[in-house]
N, C-alpha and C positions, 0 to 999 in steps of 0.2 A: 546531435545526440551521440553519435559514435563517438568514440579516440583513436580509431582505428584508422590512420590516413584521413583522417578531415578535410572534407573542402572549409573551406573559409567560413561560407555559409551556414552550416552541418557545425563547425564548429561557434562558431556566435550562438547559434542555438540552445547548444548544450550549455554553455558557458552561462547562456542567460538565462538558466531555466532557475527558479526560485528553490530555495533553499528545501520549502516546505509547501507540500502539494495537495490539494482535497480530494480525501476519500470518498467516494459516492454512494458504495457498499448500502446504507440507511435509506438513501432515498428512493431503493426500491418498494418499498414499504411488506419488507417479508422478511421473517425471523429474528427483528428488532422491535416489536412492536407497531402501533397503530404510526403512521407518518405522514404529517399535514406536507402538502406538495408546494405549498406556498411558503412553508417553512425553509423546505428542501430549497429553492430558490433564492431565498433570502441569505442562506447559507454562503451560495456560491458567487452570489454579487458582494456580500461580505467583505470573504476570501478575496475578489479579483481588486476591490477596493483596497486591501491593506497589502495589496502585493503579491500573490499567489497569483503565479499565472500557470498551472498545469492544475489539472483537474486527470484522475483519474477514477473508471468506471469498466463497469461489463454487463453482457446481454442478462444474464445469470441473476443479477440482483434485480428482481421482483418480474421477474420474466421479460426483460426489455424495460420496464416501467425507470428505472433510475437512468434511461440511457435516452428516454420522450423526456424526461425530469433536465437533465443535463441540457440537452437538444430548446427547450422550451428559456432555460436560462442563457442559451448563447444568444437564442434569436433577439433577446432584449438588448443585447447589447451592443456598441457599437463594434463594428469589426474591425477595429484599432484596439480597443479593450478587452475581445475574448482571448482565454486562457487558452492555451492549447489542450487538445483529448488527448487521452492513451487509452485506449479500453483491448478488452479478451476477445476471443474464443476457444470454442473445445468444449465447454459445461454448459448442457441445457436443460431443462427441466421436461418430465415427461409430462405430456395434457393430460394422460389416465390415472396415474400414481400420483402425481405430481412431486417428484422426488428427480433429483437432480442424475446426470448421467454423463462420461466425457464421450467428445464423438470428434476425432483430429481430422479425420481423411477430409480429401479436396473437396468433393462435394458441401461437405456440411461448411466446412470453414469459408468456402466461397458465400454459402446463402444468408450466413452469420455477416461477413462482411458488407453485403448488402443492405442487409435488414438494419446492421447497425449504421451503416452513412446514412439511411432514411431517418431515423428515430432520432441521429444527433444533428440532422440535417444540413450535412458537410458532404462535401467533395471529394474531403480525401481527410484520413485519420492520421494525427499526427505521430501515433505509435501504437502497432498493434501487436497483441502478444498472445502466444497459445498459455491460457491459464494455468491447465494441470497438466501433466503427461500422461499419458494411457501406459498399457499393460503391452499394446501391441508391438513385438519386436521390430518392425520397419517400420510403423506410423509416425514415429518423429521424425524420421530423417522426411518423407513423406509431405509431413504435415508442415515442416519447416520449407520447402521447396514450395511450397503453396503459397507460405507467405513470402517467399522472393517472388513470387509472379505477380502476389498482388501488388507488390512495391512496385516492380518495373511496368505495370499497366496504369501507376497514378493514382491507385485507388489508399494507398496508406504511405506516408512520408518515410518511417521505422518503424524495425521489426523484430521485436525481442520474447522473452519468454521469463515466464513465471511459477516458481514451486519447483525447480528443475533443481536435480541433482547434480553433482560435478560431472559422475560418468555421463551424465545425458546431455551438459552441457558442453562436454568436451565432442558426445557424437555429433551434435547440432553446429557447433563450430566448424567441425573439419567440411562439412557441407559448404558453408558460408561464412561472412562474418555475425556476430551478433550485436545489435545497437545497444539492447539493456536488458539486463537482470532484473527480477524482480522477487523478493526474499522476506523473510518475519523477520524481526529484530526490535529487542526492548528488554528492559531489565530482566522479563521475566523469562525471555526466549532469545539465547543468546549464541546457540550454536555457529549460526551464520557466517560470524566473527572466524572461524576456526575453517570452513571450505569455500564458501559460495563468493564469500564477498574478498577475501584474496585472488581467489578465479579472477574474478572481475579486474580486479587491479592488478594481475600480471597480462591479460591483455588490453587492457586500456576499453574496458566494455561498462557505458554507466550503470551506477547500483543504484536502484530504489530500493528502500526496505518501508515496511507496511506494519499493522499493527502495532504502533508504539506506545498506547494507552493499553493495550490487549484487550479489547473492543467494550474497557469503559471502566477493566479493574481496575488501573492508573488514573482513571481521571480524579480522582479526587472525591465520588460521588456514587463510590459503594460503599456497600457494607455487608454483612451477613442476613437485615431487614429486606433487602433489594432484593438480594438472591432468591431468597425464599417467596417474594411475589415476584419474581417474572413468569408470566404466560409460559403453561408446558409447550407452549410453540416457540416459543425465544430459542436458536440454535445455540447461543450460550450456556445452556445446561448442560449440553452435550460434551463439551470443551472441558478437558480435565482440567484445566486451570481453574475454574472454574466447582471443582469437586476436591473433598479429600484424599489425602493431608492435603496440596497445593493449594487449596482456599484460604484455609487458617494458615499456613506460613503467608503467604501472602499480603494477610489483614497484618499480621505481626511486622511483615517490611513497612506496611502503610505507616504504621506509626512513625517508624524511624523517617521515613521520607518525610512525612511532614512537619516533623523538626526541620529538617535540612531546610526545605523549603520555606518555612518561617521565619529560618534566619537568614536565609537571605530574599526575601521580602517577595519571594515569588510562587506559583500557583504549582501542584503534584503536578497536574499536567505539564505544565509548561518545564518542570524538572525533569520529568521522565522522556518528553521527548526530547530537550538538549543534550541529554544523555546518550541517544542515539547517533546527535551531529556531532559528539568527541569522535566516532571511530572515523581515522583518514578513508577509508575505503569507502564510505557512503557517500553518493552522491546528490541525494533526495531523500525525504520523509513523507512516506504519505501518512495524512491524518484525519479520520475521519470526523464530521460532525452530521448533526441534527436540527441545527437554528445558527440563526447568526451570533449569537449572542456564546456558542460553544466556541466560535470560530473564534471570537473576541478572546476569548478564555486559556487558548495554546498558542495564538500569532504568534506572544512574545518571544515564544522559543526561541525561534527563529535566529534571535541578534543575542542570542546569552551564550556565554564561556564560561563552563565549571572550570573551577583553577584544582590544584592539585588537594588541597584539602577535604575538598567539597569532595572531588572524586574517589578520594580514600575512606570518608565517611559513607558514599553508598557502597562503596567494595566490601568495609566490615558487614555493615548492613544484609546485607546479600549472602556473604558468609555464617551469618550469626542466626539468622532466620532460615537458611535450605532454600530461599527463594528463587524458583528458576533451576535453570540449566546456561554449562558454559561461562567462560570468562567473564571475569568482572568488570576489568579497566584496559586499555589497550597497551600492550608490552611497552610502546615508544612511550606512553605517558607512565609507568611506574616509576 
Protein backbone atom coordinates (compact mmCIF):
# COMPACT_ATOMS: atom_id res chain seq x y z
CA UNK A 1 0.00 0.00 0.00
CA UNK A 2 2.44 2.66 0.92
CA UNK A 3 5.25 4.30 -1.64
CA UNK A 4 6.95 5.33 0.80
CA UNK A 5 10.13 3.05 1.07
CA UNK A 6 8.38 -0.29 0.18
CA UNK A 7 9.26 -3.54 1.26
CA UNK A 8 8.85 -5.77 -1.66
CA UNK A 9 5.78 -7.18 -0.03
CA UNK A 10 3.92 -3.81 0.85
CA UNK A 11 4.73 -3.13 -2.58
CA UNK A 12 3.19 -6.15 -4.76
CA UNK A 13 0.36 -5.25 -2.71
CA UNK A 14 -0.30 -2.03 -3.56
CA UNK A 15 0.60 -2.69 -7.17
CA UNK A 16 -1.95 -5.42 -7.10
CA UNK A 17 -4.69 -3.75 -5.68
CA UNK A 18 -7.64 -3.47 -8.50
CA UNK A 19 -8.32 -0.53 -10.25
CA UNK A 20 -11.91 -0.31 -8.86
CA UNK A 21 -13.01 -1.21 -5.24
CA UNK A 22 -16.60 -1.83 -3.48
CA UNK A 23 -18.21 0.55 -1.53
CA UNK A 24 -20.30 -1.00 1.36
CA UNK A 25 -21.65 2.33 2.55
CA UNK A 26 -25.63 0.62 1.25
CA UNK A 27 -25.32 -2.54 3.01
CA UNK A 28 -25.71 -1.03 6.12
CA UNK A 29 -29.21 -0.83 5.49
CA UNK A 30 -29.57 2.95 6.96
CA UNK A 31 -30.16 6.14 4.98
CA UNK A 32 -30.43 4.41 1.69
CA UNK A 33 -33.49 2.88 1.94
CA UNK A 34 -34.78 -0.74 2.85
CA UNK A 35 -31.52 -3.26 2.03
CA UNK A 36 -32.01 -7.14 1.36
CA UNK A 37 -28.67 -8.62 3.07
CA UNK A 38 -28.61 -11.20 0.59
CA UNK A 39 -28.54 -8.86 -2.00
CA UNK A 40 -25.68 -6.94 -0.17
CA UNK A 41 -23.64 -10.45 -0.58
CA UNK A 42 -24.51 -11.21 -3.89
CA UNK A 43 -22.96 -7.74 -4.63
CA UNK A 44 -19.59 -8.49 -3.09
CA UNK A 45 -19.21 -12.18 -4.52
CA UNK A 46 -19.99 -10.37 -7.82
CA UNK A 47 -17.36 -7.90 -7.43
CA UNK A 48 -14.63 -10.49 -6.20
CA UNK A 49 -15.73 -12.64 -9.28
CA UNK A 50 -15.11 -10.05 -11.98
CA UNK A 51 -11.88 -8.86 -10.35
CA UNK A 52 -12.25 -6.39 -7.41
CA UNK A 53 -10.33 -7.49 -4.84
CA UNK A 54 -10.69 -4.54 -2.07
CA UNK A 55 -13.72 -3.93 -0.51
CA UNK A 56 -14.28 -1.13 1.39
CA UNK A 57 -16.51 -0.32 4.69
CA UNK A 58 -16.92 1.31 8.37
CA UNK A 59 -18.56 0.69 11.78
CA UNK A 60 -20.89 3.78 11.01
CA UNK A 61 -22.84 2.35 8.03
CA UNK A 62 -25.85 0.76 9.70
CA UNK A 63 -24.24 0.75 13.15
CA UNK A 64 -21.82 -2.28 12.39
CA UNK A 65 -24.45 -4.04 10.31
CA UNK A 66 -22.46 -3.42 6.74
CA UNK A 67 -19.22 -4.57 8.39
CA UNK A 68 -21.51 -8.49 9.96
CA UNK A 69 -22.67 -7.93 5.99
CA UNK A 70 -19.06 -7.83 4.64
CA UNK A 71 -17.65 -10.25 7.51
CA UNK A 72 -20.66 -12.89 6.59
CA UNK A 73 -19.46 -12.54 2.67
CA UNK A 74 -15.72 -13.29 3.48
CA UNK A 75 -16.65 -16.26 5.42
CA UNK A 76 -18.23 -17.82 2.26
CA UNK A 77 -15.37 -17.63 0.43
CA UNK A 78 -12.47 -19.25 0.00
CA UNK A 79 -9.42 -17.59 1.66
CA UNK A 80 -7.45 -17.57 -1.70
CA UNK A 81 -10.59 -15.46 -3.12
CA UNK A 82 -11.21 -12.80 -0.26
CA UNK A 83 -10.74 -9.21 -1.19
CA UNK A 84 -9.00 -7.38 1.12
CA UNK A 85 -10.87 -4.84 3.97
CA UNK A 86 -10.17 -1.12 4.55
CA UNK A 87 -12.65 0.07 6.91
CA UNK A 88 -12.87 3.44 9.56
CA UNK A 89 -13.21 4.78 12.83
CA UNK A 90 -13.91 7.95 14.67
CA UNK A 91 -17.92 8.11 13.63
CA UNK A 92 -20.37 6.40 15.79
CA UNK A 93 -23.90 6.63 16.26
CA UNK A 94 -25.49 7.60 19.63
CA UNK A 95 -28.02 4.50 20.97
CA UNK A 96 -30.35 7.63 22.37
CA UNK A 97 -30.59 10.21 19.54
CA UNK A 98 -29.41 7.95 17.21
CA UNK A 99 -27.55 10.55 15.16
CA UNK A 100 -24.10 10.16 14.40
CA UNK A 101 -20.91 11.72 16.45
CA UNK A 102 -16.83 11.58 15.81
CA UNK A 103 -14.91 10.27 18.95
CA UNK A 104 -10.80 9.86 17.72
CA UNK A 105 -9.16 9.41 21.32
CA UNK A 106 -7.43 5.82 22.13
CA UNK A 107 -9.93 4.58 23.91
CA UNK A 108 -12.77 4.59 21.62
CA UNK A 109 -10.55 3.90 18.43
CA UNK A 110 -9.19 0.77 20.28
CA UNK A 111 -12.87 -0.60 21.07
CA UNK A 112 -13.86 0.24 17.42
CA UNK A 113 -11.02 -1.77 16.23
CA UNK A 114 -12.06 -4.69 18.17
CA UNK A 115 -15.54 -4.63 17.64
CA UNK A 116 -14.62 -4.30 14.02
CA UNK A 117 -12.09 -7.58 13.68
CA UNK A 118 -15.13 -9.36 15.33
CA UNK A 119 -17.98 -8.36 12.80
CA UNK A 120 -15.46 -8.90 9.76
CA UNK A 121 -14.09 -11.75 11.35
CA UNK A 122 -10.48 -11.15 10.67
CA UNK A 123 -7.34 -11.09 12.44
CA UNK A 124 -6.07 -8.27 11.40
CA UNK A 125 -7.54 -5.36 8.95
CA UNK A 126 -5.90 -4.84 5.95
CA UNK A 127 -6.29 -0.82 6.10
CA UNK A 128 -7.52 1.15 8.65
CA UNK A 129 -8.47 4.69 8.58
CA UNK A 130 -9.77 7.64 11.02
CA UNK A 131 -12.95 8.71 8.86
CA UNK A 132 -13.49 12.33 9.68
CA UNK A 133 -11.41 14.59 11.83
CA UNK A 134 -12.54 16.16 14.98
CA UNK A 135 -12.40 19.88 16.21
CA UNK A 136 -10.05 18.76 18.89
CA UNK A 137 -6.73 20.60 18.55
CA UNK A 138 -4.29 17.52 19.60
CA UNK A 139 -6.80 14.49 18.75
CA UNK A 140 -5.26 13.89 15.44
CA UNK A 141 -1.88 13.77 16.25
CA UNK A 142 -3.35 11.44 19.22
CA UNK A 143 -5.64 9.58 17.26
CA UNK A 144 -2.97 8.89 14.53
CA UNK A 145 -0.39 7.37 17.25
CA UNK A 146 -3.20 4.97 18.18
CA UNK A 147 -3.39 3.82 14.87
CA UNK A 148 0.59 3.28 14.69
CA UNK A 149 0.13 1.02 17.85
CA UNK A 150 -2.57 -0.82 16.40
CA UNK A 151 -0.35 -1.49 13.30
CA UNK A 152 2.64 -2.51 15.38
CA UNK A 153 0.57 -5.05 17.78
CA UNK A 154 -0.76 -6.97 14.24
CA UNK A 155 -4.13 -6.01 14.75
CA UNK A 156 -4.36 -3.69 11.12
CA UNK A 157 -1.78 -4.24 8.18
CA UNK A 158 -2.24 -0.08 7.09
CA UNK A 159 -3.14 3.04 8.26
CA UNK A 160 -4.50 5.94 6.59
CA UNK A 161 -7.05 8.65 6.83
CA UNK A 162 -10.17 9.89 5.26
CA UNK A 163 -11.91 13.57 4.70
CA UNK A 164 -8.53 15.07 5.89
CA UNK A 165 -7.54 18.32 4.85
CA UNK A 166 -3.84 19.24 3.66
CA UNK A 167 -3.16 21.22 6.91
CA UNK A 168 -4.13 18.04 8.75
CA UNK A 169 -2.57 15.80 6.54
CA UNK A 170 0.55 17.48 6.70
CA UNK A 171 0.10 17.42 10.80
CA UNK A 172 -0.53 13.71 10.65
CA UNK A 173 2.45 12.93 8.45
CA UNK A 174 5.19 14.83 10.35
CA UNK A 175 3.97 12.10 13.18
CA UNK A 176 4.48 9.13 10.86
CA UNK A 177 4.24 7.95 7.50
CA UNK A 178 0.72 7.82 5.88
CA UNK A 179 -0.25 4.60 3.71
CA UNK A 180 -3.49 6.26 2.07
CA UNK A 181 -5.63 8.99 1.43
CA UNK A 182 -9.01 8.79 1.18
CA UNK A 183 -11.15 11.83 -0.77
CA UNK A 184 -14.55 12.66 -2.99
CA UNK A 185 -13.82 12.90 -6.49
CA UNK A 186 -16.44 12.93 -9.68
CA UNK A 187 -17.61 15.10 -12.25
CA UNK A 188 -19.56 16.59 -9.87
CA UNK A 189 -16.94 17.22 -6.98
CA UNK A 190 -13.97 17.99 -8.21
CA UNK A 191 -11.91 20.06 -5.77
CA UNK A 192 -9.71 17.13 -4.73
CA UNK A 193 -7.92 17.35 -8.12
CA UNK A 194 -6.41 20.91 -6.83
CA UNK A 195 -4.99 19.88 -2.85
CA UNK A 196 -5.52 16.36 -1.42
CA UNK A 197 -4.71 14.15 -4.19
CA UNK A 198 -1.27 16.10 -5.49
CA UNK A 199 -0.45 15.80 -1.55
CA UNK A 200 -0.77 12.37 -2.18
CA UNK A 201 1.41 12.23 -5.13
CA UNK A 202 4.22 14.35 -3.98
CA UNK A 203 4.83 11.95 -1.19
CA UNK A 204 4.14 8.79 -2.93
CA UNK A 205 0.88 8.01 -0.33
CA UNK A 206 -1.99 5.91 -2.17
CA UNK A 207 -5.15 7.91 -3.23
CA UNK A 208 -8.61 6.31 -3.01
CA UNK A 209 -11.33 8.64 -4.14
CA UNK A 210 -15.05 7.65 -3.37
CA UNK A 211 -18.29 8.87 -4.41
CA UNK A 212 -17.97 8.69 -8.30
CA UNK A 213 -21.75 8.17 -9.09
CA UNK A 214 -22.33 10.97 -6.13
CA UNK A 215 -24.25 8.21 -4.38
CA UNK A 216 -26.62 7.45 -7.43
CA UNK A 217 -26.89 11.10 -9.41
CA UNK A 218 -24.37 9.54 -12.00
CA UNK A 219 -25.59 6.30 -12.28
CA UNK A 220 -27.84 6.64 -15.00
CA UNK A 221 -31.10 6.09 -12.81
CA UNK A 222 -32.30 9.41 -11.58
CA UNK A 223 -34.34 11.72 -12.16
CA UNK A 224 -36.42 14.66 -10.68
CA UNK A 225 -39.42 11.60 -10.17
CA UNK A 226 -36.85 9.66 -7.79
CA UNK A 227 -36.00 12.62 -5.69
CA UNK A 228 -39.12 13.45 -4.91
CA UNK A 229 -40.07 9.90 -3.56
CA UNK A 230 -37.12 9.08 -1.46
CA UNK A 231 -37.96 8.36 2.08
CA UNK A 232 -37.55 11.78 4.27
CA UNK A 233 -34.93 9.43 5.90
CA UNK A 234 -32.81 8.94 2.83
CA UNK A 235 -29.47 11.20 3.86
CA UNK A 236 -29.56 12.12 0.24
CA UNK A 237 -31.94 14.95 0.65
CA UNK A 238 -29.61 16.44 2.88
CA UNK A 239 -26.75 16.79 0.23
CA UNK A 240 -26.87 20.05 -1.70
CA UNK A 241 -26.13 18.16 -4.82
CA UNK A 242 -28.86 17.00 -4.47
CA UNK A 243 -30.98 20.50 -3.84
CA UNK A 244 -31.36 23.80 -5.86
CA UNK A 245 -29.86 25.17 -8.36
CA UNK A 246 -27.25 21.94 -8.13
CA UNK A 247 -30.03 19.47 -8.94
CA UNK A 248 -31.29 20.94 -12.18
CA UNK A 249 -27.69 21.85 -13.52
CA UNK A 250 -27.19 18.47 -12.94
CA UNK A 251 -30.10 16.86 -14.74
CA UNK A 252 -28.91 19.28 -17.66
CA UNK A 253 -25.26 17.65 -17.50
CA UNK A 254 -27.13 14.21 -17.50
CA UNK A 255 -28.38 14.80 -20.87
CA UNK A 256 -25.03 15.77 -22.40
CA UNK A 257 -23.39 12.59 -20.79
CA UNK A 258 -25.70 10.39 -22.25
CA UNK A 259 -25.03 11.48 -25.55
CA UNK A 260 -21.30 10.97 -24.90
CA UNK A 261 -21.96 7.73 -23.50
CA UNK A 262 -24.17 6.56 -26.43
CA UNK A 263 -21.88 7.15 -28.65
CA UNK A 264 -19.67 5.35 -27.52
CA UNK A 265 -21.57 2.46 -26.74
CA UNK A 266 -21.26 2.52 -22.90
CA UNK A 267 -23.40 2.98 -19.63
CA UNK A 268 -23.36 7.04 -17.61
CA UNK A 269 -22.03 5.04 -14.90
CA UNK A 270 -19.51 3.27 -16.37
CA UNK A 271 -18.47 7.09 -17.96
CA UNK A 272 -18.57 8.84 -14.98
CA UNK A 273 -16.44 6.66 -13.10
CA UNK A 274 -13.67 6.24 -16.05
CA UNK A 275 -13.54 9.79 -15.71
CA UNK A 276 -12.23 9.66 -12.36
CA UNK A 277 -9.44 6.92 -13.53
CA UNK A 278 -8.05 9.85 -16.17
CA UNK A 279 -6.56 11.76 -13.14
CA UNK A 280 -2.72 10.22 -12.83
CA UNK A 281 -2.92 10.96 -9.16
CA UNK A 282 -5.73 8.37 -8.26
CA UNK A 283 -4.97 5.30 -7.21
CA UNK A 284 -8.44 3.38 -6.67
CA UNK A 285 -12.16 4.13 -7.08
CA UNK A 286 -14.47 3.11 -4.80
CA UNK A 287 -17.85 2.35 -6.03
CA UNK A 288 -20.68 1.67 -4.37
CA UNK A 289 -23.56 -0.88 -5.20
CA UNK A 290 -26.76 -2.60 -4.08
CA UNK A 291 -27.14 -6.10 -6.06
CA UNK A 292 -24.89 -7.71 -8.17
CA UNK A 293 -26.41 -6.82 -11.12
CA UNK A 294 -25.33 -2.71 -10.22
CA UNK A 295 -21.99 -4.19 -9.85
CA UNK A 296 -22.37 -5.66 -13.47
CA UNK A 297 -23.41 -2.29 -14.62
CA UNK A 298 -19.79 0.06 -13.64
CA UNK A 299 -17.02 -3.28 -13.81
CA UNK A 300 -16.55 -1.96 -17.17
CA UNK A 301 -15.07 1.19 -16.10
CA UNK A 302 -12.53 -0.27 -15.06
CA UNK A 303 -10.55 -1.35 -18.70
CA UNK A 304 -11.99 2.04 -20.54
CA UNK A 305 -9.65 5.17 -21.78
CA UNK A 306 -11.54 8.45 -22.64
CA UNK A 307 -9.31 9.76 -25.59
CA UNK A 308 -8.92 13.39 -25.89
CA UNK A 309 -12.23 14.13 -27.64
CA UNK A 310 -14.40 12.42 -25.49
CA UNK A 311 -12.66 14.30 -22.60
CA UNK A 312 -13.23 17.75 -24.07
CA UNK A 313 -16.83 16.97 -24.68
CA UNK A 314 -17.40 16.36 -20.86
CA UNK A 315 -15.20 19.55 -20.09
CA UNK A 316 -17.72 21.88 -22.35
CA UNK A 317 -20.33 19.91 -20.78
CA UNK A 318 -19.47 20.84 -17.29
CA UNK A 319 -18.72 24.34 -18.48
CA UNK A 320 -22.07 24.91 -20.07
CA UNK A 321 -24.16 23.47 -17.40
CA UNK A 322 -22.34 25.03 -13.83
CA UNK A 323 -22.20 21.44 -12.92
CA UNK A 324 -20.01 20.87 -9.94
CA UNK A 325 -17.07 22.48 -8.74
CA UNK A 326 -13.21 22.50 -9.87
CA UNK A 327 -11.32 21.39 -12.88
CA UNK A 328 -12.51 19.73 -15.60
CA UNK A 329 -9.81 17.67 -17.28
CA UNK A 330 -6.37 17.14 -16.04
CA UNK A 331 -3.65 19.98 -17.08
CA UNK A 332 -1.27 17.00 -18.70
CA UNK A 333 -4.26 15.83 -20.69
CA UNK A 334 -5.37 19.42 -22.38
Amino acid sequence: MTRQDPSPADEEARTSLSRLGLGAWAFGGVGWGTQDDSDSIAAIHRAVELGVNWIDTAPVYGNGHAEDVVGSALAALDVGERPRVFTKAGVLIDPVSGRTYRDLTPQSLRTECEASLARLKLDCIDLYQLHWPTDDPGGIEQAWETLGELQREGKVRWTGVSNFSVPLLDRSSARRSIDAVQTPLSLLTRDSVNDVLPWAARRKVHALVYSPLESGLLSGRFSAHRLRSLPQTDWRRRRKQFQEPQFSRTLALLVHLELIGTGLGISLAELAIAWTLIWPDVDGVIVGARSAAQVDGWFGAAGLTLDDCTLDAIATALVQTSAGEGPTRPPSLS
